[in-house]
C-alpha positions in Angstrom: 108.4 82.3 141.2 106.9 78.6 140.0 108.4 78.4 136.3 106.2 76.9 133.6 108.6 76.0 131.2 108.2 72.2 131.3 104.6 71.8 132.2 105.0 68.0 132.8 107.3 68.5 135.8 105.2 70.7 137.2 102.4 68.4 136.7 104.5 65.9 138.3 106.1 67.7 140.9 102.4 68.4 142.1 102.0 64.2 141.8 105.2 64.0 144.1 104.3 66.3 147.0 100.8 64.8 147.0 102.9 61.4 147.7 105.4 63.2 150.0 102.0 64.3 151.8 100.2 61.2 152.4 103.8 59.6 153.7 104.4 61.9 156.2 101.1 62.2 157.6 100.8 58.5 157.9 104.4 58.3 159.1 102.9 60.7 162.2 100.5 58.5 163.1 103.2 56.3 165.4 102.7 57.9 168.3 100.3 61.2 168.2 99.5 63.0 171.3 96.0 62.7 171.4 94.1 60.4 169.7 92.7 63.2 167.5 95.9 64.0 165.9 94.9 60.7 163.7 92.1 62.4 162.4 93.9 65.1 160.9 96.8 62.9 159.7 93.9 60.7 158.5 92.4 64.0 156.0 96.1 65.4 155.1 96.5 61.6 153.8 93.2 60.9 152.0 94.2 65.5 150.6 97.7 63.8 149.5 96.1 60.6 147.9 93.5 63.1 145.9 96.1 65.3 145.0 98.0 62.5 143.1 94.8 61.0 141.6 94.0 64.8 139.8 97.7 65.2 138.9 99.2 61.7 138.0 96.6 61.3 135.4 97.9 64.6 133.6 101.4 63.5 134.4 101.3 60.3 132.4 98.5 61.5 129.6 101.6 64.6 128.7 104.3 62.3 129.4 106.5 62.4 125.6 106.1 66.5 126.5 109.4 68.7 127.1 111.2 68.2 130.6 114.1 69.3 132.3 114.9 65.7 132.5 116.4 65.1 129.1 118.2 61.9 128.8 122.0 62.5 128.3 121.5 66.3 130.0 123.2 67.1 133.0 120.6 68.0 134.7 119.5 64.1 134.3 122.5 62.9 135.6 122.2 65.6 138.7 118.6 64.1 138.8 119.9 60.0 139.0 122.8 61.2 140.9 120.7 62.5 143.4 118.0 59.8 143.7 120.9 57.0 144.1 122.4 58.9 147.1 118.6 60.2 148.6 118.0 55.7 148.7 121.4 54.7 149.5 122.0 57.1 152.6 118.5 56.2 153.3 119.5 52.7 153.8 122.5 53.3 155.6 121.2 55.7 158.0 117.9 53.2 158.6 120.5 50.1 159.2 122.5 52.3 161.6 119.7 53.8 163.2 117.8 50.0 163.7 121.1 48.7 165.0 122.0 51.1 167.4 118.2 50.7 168.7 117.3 54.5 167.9 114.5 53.3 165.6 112.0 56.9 166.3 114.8 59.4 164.4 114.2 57.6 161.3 111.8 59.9 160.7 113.8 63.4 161.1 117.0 61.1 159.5 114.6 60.3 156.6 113.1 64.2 156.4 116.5 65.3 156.5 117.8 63.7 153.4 114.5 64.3 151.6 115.2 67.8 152.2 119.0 67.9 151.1 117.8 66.1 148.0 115.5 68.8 147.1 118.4 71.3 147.1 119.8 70.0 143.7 116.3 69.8 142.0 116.4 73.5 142.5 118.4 74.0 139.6 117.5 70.6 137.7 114.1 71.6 137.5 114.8 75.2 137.3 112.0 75.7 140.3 113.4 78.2 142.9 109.6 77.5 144.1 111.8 74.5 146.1 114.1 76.7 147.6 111.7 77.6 150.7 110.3 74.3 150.7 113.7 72.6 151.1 114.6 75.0 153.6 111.8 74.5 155.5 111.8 70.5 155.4 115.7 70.6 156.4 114.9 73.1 159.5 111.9 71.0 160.7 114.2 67.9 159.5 117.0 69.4 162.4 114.4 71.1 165.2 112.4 67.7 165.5 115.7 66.1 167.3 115.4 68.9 169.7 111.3 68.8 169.9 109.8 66.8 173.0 109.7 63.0 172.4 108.3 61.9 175.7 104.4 61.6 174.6 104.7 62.1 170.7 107.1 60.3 168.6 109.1 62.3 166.4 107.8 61.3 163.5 104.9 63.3 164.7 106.4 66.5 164.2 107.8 65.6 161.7 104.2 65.4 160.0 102.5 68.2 161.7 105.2 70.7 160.6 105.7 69.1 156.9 102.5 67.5 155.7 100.2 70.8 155.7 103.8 72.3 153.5 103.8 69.3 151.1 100.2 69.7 150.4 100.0 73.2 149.9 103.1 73.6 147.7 101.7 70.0 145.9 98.4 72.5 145.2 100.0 75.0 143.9 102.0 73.4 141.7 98.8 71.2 140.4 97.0 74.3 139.9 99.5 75.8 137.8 100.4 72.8 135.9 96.8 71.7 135.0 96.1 75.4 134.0 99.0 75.5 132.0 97.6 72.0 130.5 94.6 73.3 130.2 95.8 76.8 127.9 97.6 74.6 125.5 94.8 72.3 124.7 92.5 75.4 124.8 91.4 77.3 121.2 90.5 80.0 122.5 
């Protein structure tokens, strides 16, 4: 189900949910329920920040290599398309959210759009591997407005429920990616 026809966005992909890892398990930290809950938002984040320091290096090392990101391609322009709306509603919804004083749903706002955004690169990257991921972000994305908020903030569930995804789907992609790496440099 993980396609491993462009290597370098696996690679990268890996590199990208090791990031998305470390952001949303920091993001939880706001306002845990327990003081312990830091802790293991503490190791997801230090997982996510490994997981981009195995992976990046590949990344940039077999970065002239085929991609589904060929400039002038329309799965680029899906790809920029995509990325200017993912910061732009971002902004927006952060600038509405700060004003009208309902500064804790940033986080599920946030998750949300990071979801939706992973709907397109689907088909840009030619992954269906992101199908469950992005359904999964936009469900925990929608549930978290409906979770209890009284002695966590939301951006806690928001991390418990999505950083442990992240990283595993940001290992398995690294795994196949440097394996894949690792065949075409191989003589065996």
């Amino acid at each position: 189900m993980l396609s491993i026809e462009f290597p370098r966005d696996v690679i990268f992909t890996a590199a990208i949910f090791g990031f998305a890892t470390f952001v949303w398990a920091g993001w939880a930290q706001e306002r845990p329920r327990h003081w312990a809950w830091r802790i293991v938002f503490g190791v997801l984040s230090l997982a996510g920040v490994a997981l981009v320091g195995i992976t990046l290096p590949t990344a940039i090392r077999n970065w002239s290599s085929a991609t589904a990101l060929q400039v002038d391609s329309v799965p680029f322009m899906i790809y920029i398309v995509m990325v200017a709306l993912e910061v732009i509603g971002g902004l927006i919804a952060a600038f509405i959210l700060l004003r009208r004083k309902k500064g804790e749903l940033m986080a599920p706002v946030m998750l949300l759009i990071v979801g939706l955004h992973w709907v397109p690169m689907i088909w840009v990257f030619e992954q269906p591997f992101l199908a469950p991921v992005s359904v999964w972000t936009i469900g925990v994305a929608i549930a978290t407005f409906f979770l209890p908020s009284e002695k966590q903030a939301p951006s806690f569930w928001c991390g418990i429920l999505t950083a442990p995804i992240f990283l595993v789907t940001g290992i398995i992609f690294a795994i196949v990616g440097l394996n894949e790496f690792a065949s075409m440099t191989c003589a065996c």
